[in-house]
C-alpha positions as CSV (number, residue, x, y, z in Angstrom):
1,X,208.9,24.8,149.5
2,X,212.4,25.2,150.3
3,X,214.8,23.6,147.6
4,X,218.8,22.8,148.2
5,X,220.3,24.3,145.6
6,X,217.5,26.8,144.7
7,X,215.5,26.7,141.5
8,X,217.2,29.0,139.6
9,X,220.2,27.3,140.1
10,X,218.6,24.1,139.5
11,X,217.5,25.3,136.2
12,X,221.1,26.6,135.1
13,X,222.8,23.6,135.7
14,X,220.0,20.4,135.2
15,X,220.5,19.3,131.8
16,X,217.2,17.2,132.7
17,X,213.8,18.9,131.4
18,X,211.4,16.9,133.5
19,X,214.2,17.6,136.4
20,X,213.5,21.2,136.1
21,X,209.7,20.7,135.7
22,X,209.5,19.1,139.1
23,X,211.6,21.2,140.5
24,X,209.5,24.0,139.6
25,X,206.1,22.4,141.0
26,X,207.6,22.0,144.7
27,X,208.6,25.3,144.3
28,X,205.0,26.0,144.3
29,X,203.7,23.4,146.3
30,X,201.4,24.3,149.4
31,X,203.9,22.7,151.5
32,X,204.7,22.2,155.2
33,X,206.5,24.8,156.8
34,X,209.5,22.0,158.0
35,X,209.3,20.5,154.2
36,X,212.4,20.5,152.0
37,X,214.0,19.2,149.1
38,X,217.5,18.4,147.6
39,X,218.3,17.6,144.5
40,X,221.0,15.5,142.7
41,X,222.0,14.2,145.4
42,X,225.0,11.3,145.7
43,X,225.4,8.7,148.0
44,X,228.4,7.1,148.8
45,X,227.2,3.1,149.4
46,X,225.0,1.4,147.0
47,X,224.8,-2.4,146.8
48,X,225.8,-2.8,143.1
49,X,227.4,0.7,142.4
50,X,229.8,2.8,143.8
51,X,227.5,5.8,144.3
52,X,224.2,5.9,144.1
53,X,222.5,9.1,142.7
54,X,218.8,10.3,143.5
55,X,217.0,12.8,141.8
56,X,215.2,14.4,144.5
57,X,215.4,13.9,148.0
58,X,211.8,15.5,149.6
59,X,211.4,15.7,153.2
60,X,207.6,15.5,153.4
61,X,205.3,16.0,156.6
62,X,207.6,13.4,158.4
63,X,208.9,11.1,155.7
64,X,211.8,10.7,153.7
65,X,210.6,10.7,149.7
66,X,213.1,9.8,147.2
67,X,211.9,10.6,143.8
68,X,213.4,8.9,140.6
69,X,212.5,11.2,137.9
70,X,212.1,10.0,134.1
71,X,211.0,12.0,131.4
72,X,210.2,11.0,127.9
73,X,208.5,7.5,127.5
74,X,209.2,4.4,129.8
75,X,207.9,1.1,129.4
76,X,208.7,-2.8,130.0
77,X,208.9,-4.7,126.8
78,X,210.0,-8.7,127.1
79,X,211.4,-8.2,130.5
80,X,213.7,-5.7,130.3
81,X,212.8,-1.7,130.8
82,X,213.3,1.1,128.1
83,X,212.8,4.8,127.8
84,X,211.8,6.2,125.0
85,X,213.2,9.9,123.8
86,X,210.9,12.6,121.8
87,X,212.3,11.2,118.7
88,X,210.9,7.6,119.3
89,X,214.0,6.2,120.3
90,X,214.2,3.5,122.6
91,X,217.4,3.1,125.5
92,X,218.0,0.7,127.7
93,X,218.1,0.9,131.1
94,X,220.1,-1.2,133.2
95,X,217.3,-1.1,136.2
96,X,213.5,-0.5,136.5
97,X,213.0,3.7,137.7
98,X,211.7,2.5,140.5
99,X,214.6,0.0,141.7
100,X,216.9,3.0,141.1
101,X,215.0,5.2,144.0
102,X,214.6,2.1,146.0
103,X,218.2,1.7,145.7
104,X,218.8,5.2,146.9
105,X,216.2,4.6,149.6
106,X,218.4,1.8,151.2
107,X,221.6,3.8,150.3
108,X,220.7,6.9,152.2
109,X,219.1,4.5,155.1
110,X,222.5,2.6,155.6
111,X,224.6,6.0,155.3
112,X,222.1,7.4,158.4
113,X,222.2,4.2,159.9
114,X,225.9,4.3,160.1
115,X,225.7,8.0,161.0
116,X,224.1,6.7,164.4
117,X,220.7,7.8,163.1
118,X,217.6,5.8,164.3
119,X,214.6,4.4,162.3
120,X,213.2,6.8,159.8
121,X,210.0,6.1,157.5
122,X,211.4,6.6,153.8
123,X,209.3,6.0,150.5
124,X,211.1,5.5,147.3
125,X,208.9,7.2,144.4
126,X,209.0,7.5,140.4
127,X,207.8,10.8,138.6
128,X,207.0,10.1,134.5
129,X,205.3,13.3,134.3
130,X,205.3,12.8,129.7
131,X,203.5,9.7,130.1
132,X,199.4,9.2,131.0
133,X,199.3,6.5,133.4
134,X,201.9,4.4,135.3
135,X,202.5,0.8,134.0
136,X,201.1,-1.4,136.1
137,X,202.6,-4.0,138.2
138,X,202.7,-6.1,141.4
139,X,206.3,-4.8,142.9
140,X,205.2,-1.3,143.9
141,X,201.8,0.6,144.9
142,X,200.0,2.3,142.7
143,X,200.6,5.5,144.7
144,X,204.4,5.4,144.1
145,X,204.4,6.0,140.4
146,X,203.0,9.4,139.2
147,X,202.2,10.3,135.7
148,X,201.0,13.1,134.0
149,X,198.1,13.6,137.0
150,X,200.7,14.7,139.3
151,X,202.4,17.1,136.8
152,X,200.7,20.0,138.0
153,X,201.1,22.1,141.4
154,X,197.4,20.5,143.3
155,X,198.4,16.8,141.7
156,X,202.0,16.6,143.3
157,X,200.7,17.9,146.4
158,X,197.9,15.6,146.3
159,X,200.6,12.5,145.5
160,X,203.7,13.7,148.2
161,X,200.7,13.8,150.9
162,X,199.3,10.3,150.0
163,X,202.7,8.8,149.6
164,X,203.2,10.2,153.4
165,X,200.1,9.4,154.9
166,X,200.5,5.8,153.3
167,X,204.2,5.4,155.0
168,X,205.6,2.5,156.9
169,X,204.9,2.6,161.0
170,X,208.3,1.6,162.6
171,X,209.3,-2.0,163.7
172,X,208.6,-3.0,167.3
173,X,211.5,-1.6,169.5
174,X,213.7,0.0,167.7
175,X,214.7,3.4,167.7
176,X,213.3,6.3,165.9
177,X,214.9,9.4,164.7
178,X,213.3,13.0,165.6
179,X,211.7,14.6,162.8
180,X,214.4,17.4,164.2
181,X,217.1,15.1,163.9
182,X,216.8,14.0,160.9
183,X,216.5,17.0,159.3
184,X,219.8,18.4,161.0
185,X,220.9,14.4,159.5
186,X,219.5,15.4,155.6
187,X,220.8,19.3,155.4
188,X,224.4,17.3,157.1
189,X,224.5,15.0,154.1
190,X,223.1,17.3,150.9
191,X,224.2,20.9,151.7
192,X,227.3,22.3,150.0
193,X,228.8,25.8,150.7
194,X,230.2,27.8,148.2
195,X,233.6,29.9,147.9
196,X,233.4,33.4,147.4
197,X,236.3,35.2,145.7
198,X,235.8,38.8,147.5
199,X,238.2,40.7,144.8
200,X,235.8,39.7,141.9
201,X,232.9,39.6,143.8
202,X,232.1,35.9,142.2
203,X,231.2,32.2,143.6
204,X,234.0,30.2,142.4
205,X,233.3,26.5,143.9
206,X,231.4,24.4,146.1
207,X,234.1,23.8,148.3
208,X,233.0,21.5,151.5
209,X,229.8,20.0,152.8
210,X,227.9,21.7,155.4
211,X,229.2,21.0,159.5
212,X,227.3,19.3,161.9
213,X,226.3,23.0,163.3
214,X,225.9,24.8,160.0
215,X,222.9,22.1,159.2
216,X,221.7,22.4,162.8
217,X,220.9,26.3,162.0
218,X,219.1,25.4,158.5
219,X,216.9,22.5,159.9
220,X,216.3,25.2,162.7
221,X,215.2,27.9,160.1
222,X,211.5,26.7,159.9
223,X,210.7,26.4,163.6
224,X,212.2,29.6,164.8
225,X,211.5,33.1,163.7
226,X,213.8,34.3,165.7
227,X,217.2,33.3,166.2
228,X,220.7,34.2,167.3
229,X,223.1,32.1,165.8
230,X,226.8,32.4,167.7
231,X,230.1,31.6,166.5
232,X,233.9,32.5,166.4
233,X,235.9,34.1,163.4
234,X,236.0,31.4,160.8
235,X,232.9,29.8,161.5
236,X,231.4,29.9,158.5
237,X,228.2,32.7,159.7
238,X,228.2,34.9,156.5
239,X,227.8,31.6,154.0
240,X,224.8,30.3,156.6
241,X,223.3,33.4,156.8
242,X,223.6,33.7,152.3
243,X,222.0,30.1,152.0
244,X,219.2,30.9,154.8
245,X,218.4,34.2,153.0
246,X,218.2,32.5,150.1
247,X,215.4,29.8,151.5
248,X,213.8,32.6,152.9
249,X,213.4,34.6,149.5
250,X,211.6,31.0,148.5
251,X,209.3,31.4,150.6
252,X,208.1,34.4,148.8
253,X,208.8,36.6,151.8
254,X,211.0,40.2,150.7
255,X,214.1,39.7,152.8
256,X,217.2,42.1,154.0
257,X,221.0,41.4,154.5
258,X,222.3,44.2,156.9
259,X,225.9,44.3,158.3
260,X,228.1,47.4,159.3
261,X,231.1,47.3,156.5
262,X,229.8,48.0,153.1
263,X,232.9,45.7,151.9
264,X,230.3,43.1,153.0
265,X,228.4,44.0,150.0
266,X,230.5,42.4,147.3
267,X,231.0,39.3,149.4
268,X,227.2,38.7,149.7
269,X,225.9,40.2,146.1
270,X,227.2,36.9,144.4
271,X,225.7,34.5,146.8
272,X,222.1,35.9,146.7
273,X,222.3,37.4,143.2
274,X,218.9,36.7,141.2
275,X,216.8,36.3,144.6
276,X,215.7,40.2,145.3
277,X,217.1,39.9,148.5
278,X,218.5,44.3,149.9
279,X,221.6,44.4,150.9
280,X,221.9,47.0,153.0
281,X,224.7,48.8,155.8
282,X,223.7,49.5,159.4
283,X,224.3,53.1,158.4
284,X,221.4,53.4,155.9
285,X,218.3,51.1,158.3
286,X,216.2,54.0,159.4
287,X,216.1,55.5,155.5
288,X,214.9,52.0,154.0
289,X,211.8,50.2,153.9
290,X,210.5,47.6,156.1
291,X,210.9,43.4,155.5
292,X,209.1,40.3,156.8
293,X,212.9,38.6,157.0
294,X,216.0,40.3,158.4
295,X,219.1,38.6,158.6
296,X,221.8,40.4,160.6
297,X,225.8,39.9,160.1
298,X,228.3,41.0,162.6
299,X,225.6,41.6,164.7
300,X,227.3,42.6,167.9
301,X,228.1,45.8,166.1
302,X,224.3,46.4,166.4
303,X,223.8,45.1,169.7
304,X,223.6,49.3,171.2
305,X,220.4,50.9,171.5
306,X,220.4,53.1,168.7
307,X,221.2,50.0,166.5
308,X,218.4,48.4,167.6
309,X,215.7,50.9,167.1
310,X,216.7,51.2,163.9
311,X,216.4,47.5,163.2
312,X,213.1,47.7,165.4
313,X,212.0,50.1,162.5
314,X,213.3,47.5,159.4
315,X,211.6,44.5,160.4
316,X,207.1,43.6,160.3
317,X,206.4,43.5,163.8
318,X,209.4,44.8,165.1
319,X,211.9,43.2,166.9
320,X,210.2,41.2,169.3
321,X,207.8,39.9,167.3
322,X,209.3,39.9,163.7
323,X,211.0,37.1,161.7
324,X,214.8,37.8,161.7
325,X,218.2,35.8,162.5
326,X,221.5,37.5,163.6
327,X,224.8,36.0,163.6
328,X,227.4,37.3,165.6
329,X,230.8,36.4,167.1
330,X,231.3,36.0,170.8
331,X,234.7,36.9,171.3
332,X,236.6,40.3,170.7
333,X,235.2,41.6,167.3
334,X,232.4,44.3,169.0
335,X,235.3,46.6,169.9
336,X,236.6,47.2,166.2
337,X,234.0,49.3,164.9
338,X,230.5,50.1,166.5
339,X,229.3,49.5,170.6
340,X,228.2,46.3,172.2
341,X,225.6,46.6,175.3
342,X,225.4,43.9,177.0
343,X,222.2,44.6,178.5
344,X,220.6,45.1,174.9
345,X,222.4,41.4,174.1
346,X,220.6,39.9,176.8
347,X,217.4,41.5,176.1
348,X,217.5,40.0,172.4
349,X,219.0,36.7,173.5
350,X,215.7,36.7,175.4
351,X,213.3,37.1,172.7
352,X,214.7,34.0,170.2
353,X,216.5,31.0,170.1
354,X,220.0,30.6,170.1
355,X,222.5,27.9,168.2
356,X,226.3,28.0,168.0
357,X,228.5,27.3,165.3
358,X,231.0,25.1,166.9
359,X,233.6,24.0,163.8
360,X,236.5,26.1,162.0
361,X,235.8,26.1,158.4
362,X,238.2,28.6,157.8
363,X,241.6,29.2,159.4
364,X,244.0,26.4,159.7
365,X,245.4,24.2,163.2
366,X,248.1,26.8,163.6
367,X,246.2,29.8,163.4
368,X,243.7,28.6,165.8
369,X,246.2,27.5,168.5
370,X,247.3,31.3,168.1
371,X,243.6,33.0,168.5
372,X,243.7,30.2,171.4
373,X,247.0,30.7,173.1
374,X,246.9,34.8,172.7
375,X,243.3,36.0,173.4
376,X,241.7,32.6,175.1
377,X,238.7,33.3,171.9
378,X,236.5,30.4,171.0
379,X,236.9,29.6,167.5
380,X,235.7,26.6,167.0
381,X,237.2,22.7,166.3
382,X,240.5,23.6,164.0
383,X,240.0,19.8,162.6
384,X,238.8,20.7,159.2
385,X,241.1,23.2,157.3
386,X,244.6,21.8,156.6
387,X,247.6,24.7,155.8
388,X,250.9,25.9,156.7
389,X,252.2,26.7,160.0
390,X,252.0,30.8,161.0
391,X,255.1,32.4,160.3
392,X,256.7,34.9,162.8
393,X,258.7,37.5,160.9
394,X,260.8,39.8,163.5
395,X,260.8,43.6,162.5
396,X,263.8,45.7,163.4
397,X,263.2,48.5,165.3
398,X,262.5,52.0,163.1
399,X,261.4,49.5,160.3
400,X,258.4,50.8,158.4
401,X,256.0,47.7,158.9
402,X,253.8,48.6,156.1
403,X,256.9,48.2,154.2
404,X,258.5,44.7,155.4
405,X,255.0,43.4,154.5
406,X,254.9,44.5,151.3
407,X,258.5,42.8,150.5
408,X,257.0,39.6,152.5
409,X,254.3,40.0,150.0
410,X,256.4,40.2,146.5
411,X,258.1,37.6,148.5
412,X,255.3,34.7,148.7
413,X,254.4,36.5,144.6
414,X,258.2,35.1,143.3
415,X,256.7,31.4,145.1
416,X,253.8,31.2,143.4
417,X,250.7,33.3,145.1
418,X,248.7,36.1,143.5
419,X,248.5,39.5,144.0
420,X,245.2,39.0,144.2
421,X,245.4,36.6,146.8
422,X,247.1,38.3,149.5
423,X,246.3,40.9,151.9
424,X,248.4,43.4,153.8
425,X,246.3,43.8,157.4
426,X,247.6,46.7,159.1
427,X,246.2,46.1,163.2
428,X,247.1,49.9,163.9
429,X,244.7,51.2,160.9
430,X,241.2,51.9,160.5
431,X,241.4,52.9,156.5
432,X,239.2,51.3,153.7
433,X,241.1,48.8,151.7
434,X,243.2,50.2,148.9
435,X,245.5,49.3,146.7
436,X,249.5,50.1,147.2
437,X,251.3,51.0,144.3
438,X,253.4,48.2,143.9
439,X,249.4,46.5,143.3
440,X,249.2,44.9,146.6
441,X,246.1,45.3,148.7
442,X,246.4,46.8,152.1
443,X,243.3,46.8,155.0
444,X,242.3,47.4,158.3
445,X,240.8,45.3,160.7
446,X,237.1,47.4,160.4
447,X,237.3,46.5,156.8
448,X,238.6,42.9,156.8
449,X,235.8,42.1,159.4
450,X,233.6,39.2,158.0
451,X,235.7,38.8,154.6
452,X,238.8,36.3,154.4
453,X,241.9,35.9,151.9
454,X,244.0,33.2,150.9
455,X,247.1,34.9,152.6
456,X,247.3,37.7,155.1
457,X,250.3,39.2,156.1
458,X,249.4,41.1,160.1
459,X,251.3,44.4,160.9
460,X,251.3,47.5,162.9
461,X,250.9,45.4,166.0
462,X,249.6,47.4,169.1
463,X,251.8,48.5,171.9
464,X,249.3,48.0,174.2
465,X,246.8,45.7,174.2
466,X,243.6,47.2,175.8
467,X,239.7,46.1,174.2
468,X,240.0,47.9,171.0
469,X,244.0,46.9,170.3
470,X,243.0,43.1,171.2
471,X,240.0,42.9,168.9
472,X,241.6,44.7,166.5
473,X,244.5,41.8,165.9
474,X,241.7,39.2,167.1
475,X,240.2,40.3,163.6
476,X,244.0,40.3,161.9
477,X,244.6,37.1,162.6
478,X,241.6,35.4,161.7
479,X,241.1,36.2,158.6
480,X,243.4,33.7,156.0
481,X,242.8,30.4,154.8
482,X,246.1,29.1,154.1
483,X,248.9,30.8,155.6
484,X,249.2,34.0,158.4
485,X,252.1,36.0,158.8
486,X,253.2,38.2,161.6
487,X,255.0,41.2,161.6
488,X,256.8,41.6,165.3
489,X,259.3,43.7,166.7
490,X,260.7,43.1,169.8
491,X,258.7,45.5,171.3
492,X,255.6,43.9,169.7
493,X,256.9,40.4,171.4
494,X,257.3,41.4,175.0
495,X,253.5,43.1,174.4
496,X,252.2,39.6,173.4
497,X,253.8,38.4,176.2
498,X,251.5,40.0,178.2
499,X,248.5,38.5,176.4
500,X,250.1,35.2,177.8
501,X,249.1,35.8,181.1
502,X,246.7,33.8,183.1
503,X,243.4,36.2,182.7
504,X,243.4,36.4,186.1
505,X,246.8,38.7,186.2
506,X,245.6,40.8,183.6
């Protein structure tokens, strides 16, 4: 079973045994291809509190399961309820375990409802897996509390399938949610991506809730083994494709992250770290071994021929009828490094399913308005990302660019930013990233591809702007999160100019 966040990291950061011990028999469950479940998750309504929080939320052949968890000893004693720890204490609690999950039931329900989402069946459940048998009473069904019977991999099975089969039918004309739906509505609500720090190769945060279109491709994950997943620079593809790796090493199946820039290896070793999931360049394909999953980033810099026997080669049953997912960017990035075929594109479009990533997780209003206004690329709703306007810094002719970027650089330093934090992107370059003597790093668009810094500083601009010039800055300004900078001359300025022109004149 797939689980949001993944076991291991469930069983770093749970400081709840009997948590962890649950966690670990879904893990093993025989479960449903489509089944899934999140744990610790918050809700923001709740009749008496503030926020609600539910142990585990279990989508379960159809129905919503939300599982209250209690370990130690629990009983009633003169009307009020008390768990008992392993030293024989007794604590009060303030509710029953299995008001608490029915609270999160109706919690989750309203937040759906609100969300425009139609009736789904839910079940509100309680796990005491330390105690033999659940007490007994009239208020729930003997089926919703699970002892020590279901603490073992063929018991919980045996209890999530019950609970499911024994679910509510909907009211009489009222509107029912897709299963589809409402698992697009549930990976929406619970999945949080990360922040990668690309200079120390390390997850520092989970920064924002998953978009609309990023839950759309995970809810899609079980019922297409094949699938092309589309979106512009900033889209968040390489953190989709990490977390859908990830659910795909859960399934037991040896996976492979391929991509052209081996800089891409130290932005994806953090996120998949512990899961034996290759990481592997284009380059070295035809020398590896072969995987039942593939998952493919930048992949119009594989979309040639060559590229695709290769990857024919990688994956169990080849391409057409292998499990794989590539994510690739629809606008200018293919001319930057390695050949895009269009007939080979529309050979693979063919063979799976396609979803686009339609929101800008990345680059702020004003950058966006300049990918828009410039090169007419898609990338995505600006609405999320909040930062500072992009700076136009005019360069004097005979002006070393390289130069005036590294004095804008020491510049934004004396305000505050990090070395560390700040990139020199040269347009005209195709170098690996290095580091200038004055300790500031300088890149190329073939390098930056795919990777992000907090500030990025664009020069070298071309004086002409044919395929390759245009996806070159395409990548170059696309890649900071808080603040771009251009270097222009006023030679670079009337070449923009040209960009400006109705594509029809061009």
């Amino acid at each position: 079973m797939i689980l949001v966040p993944a076991l291991k990291d469930i069983e770093s950061l749970s400081k709840s045994s009997a948590e962890t011990r649950f966690a670990q028999l879904l893990q093993r469950t025989d479960a449903p291809d489509d089944a899934v479940a999140f744990h610790s998750v918050k809700l923001r309504s709740h009749d008496v509190k503030q926020q609600a929080e539910v142990d585990f939320v279990v989508y379960w052949r159809g129905v919503v399961i939300l599982v209250e968890v209690k370990g130690g000893g629990v009983r009633k004693y003169e009307g009020k309820w008390w768990s008992v720890d392993r030293r024989g204490d007794w604590h009060e609690l303030r509710e029953s375990p299995m008001e608490q999950a029915r609270g999160g039931m109706y919690a989750l329900k309203d937040i759906l409802r609100q969300d425009g989402l139609g009736w789904f069946p839910a079940e509100a459940v309680v796990f005491t897996p330390d105690i033999e048998a659940p007490p007994t009473n009239l208020e729930w069904q003997a089926s919703h509390w699970w002892a020590q019977d279901a603490a073992t991999v063929e018991g919980l099975t045996a209890a999530l399938d019950r609970v499911a089969a024994e679910g509510r039918p909907a009211p009489p004309r009222v509107p029912v949610a897709g299963a589809r739906q409402l698992r697009d509505r549930l990976y929406g609500q619970f999945t949080r991506m990360p922040v990668v720090d690309i200079h120390r190769g390390a997850v520092l945060e989970e920064q924002v809730v998953a978009t609309k279109g990023q839950a759309r491709v995970l809810a899609g994950l079980a019922d297409n083994p094949r699938l092309l997943v589309y979106g512009g620079a900033g889209t968040g593809k390489s953190l989709i494709l990490a977390e859908a790796a990830r659910q795909e090493a859960q399934r037991g199946r040896s996976v492979l992250i391929t991509y052209r820039s081996p800089e891409l290896t130290r932005f994806f070793r953090p996120l998949v770290e512990g899961f034996g999931i290759d990481l592997t360049p284009f380059s070295d394909l035809a020398q590896g071994r072969s995987y039942e999953a593939i998952f493919v980033d930048e992949a119009q810099d594989l979309m040639n021929a060559q590229g695709m026997d290769a990857f024919d080669k990688a994956v169990e049953g080849g391409r057409a009828h292998g499990r794989w997912r590539m994510f690739l960017d629809p606008n200018n990035q293919a001319h930057v490094d390695g050949e895009f075929d269009p007939e080979v594109h529309e050979l693979v479009r063919s063979e799976g399913a396609s979803f686009t990533l339609g929101t800008n997780v990345r680059n702020t209003k004003a950058i966006v308005h300049v990918v828009q206004e410039y090169l007419r690329a898609d990338v995505g709703d600006p609405g999320i990302v909040a930062g500072e306007a992009v700076e136009w810094l005019s360069l004097d002719d005979g002006t070393d660019p390289v130069a005036a970027a590294e004095a804008k650089a020491l510049d934004l330093c004396s305000q505050g930013a990090r070395k560390e934090q700040i990139w020199i992107l040269d347009v005209s370059s195709a170098e690996a990233p290095f580091a200038s003597p004055k300790g500031l790093t300088l890149t190329s668009p073939r390098f930056a591809k795919g990777l992000e810094a907090e500030h990025v500083i664009v020069c070298g601009l071309p004086g002409v702007y044919d395929d390759r010039a245009t996806a070159a800055f395409y990548v170059g300004v696309t890649r900071a999160r808080v603040a771009l900078h251009i270097l222009a001359s006023k030679a670079d300025r009337r070449a923009l100019k040209g960009l400006l022109k109705p594509l029809e004149q061009r």
